[in-house]
N, C-alpha and C positions, 0 to 999 in steps of 0.2 A: 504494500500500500504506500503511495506516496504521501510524503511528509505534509502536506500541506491536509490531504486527507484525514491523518492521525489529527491535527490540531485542531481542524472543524469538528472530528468524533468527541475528541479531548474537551473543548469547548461545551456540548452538550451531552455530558453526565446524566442518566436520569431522564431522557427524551427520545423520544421517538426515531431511529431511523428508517430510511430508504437504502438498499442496496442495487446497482444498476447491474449487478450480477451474479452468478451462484457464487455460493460462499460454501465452502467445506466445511461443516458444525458437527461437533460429536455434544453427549451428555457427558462424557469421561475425560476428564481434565488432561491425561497422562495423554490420551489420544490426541488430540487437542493439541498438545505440547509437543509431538511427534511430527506433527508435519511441520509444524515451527522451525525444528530442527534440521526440518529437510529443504528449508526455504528461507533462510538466513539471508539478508542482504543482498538478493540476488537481480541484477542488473538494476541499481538507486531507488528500489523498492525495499520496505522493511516488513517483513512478519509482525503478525498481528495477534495477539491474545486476546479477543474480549471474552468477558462474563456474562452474560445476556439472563438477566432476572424477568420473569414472567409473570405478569398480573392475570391469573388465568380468569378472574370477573370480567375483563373485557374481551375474551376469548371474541366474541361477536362481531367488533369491530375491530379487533386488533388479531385476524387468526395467527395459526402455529401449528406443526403436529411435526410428531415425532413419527419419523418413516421406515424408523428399521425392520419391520415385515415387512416392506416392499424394494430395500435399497439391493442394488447387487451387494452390497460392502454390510451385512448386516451385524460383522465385528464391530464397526464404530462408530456403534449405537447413536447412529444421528438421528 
């Protein structure tokens, strides 16, 4: 993710985003930190960690779902 990206996320703690693309998400943190690992600084992009907290009361307007019966990848538990 480019830096300028991290600083607008960074800036809005706590708020809603948009993603203009698939994003790789697991529930398991270790998982999560593994592809980190594999994607270090790589061409003036930085890996990315977030924590994504869930208000599941707004499910309705804010959906979500967890897809692992259906993912090919159904080890990491996204």
């Amino acid at each position: 993710m480019a830096m300028e990206e991290i600083e607008y996320l960074t800036a809005n703690v706590g708020g809603l985003i948009t993603l203009n693309a698939f994003t790789s998400t697991s529930i398991d943190p270790e998982i999560a930190l593994s592809f980190i690992l594999d994607s270090m600084n790589y061409d003036g992009n930085h890996a990315v960690f977030f924590e994504i907290r869930i208000n599941t009361e707004l499910s309705l307007t804010n959906p979500y779902a967890k897809i692992s019966s259906v993912s090919t990848m159904p080890n990491e538990c996204e």
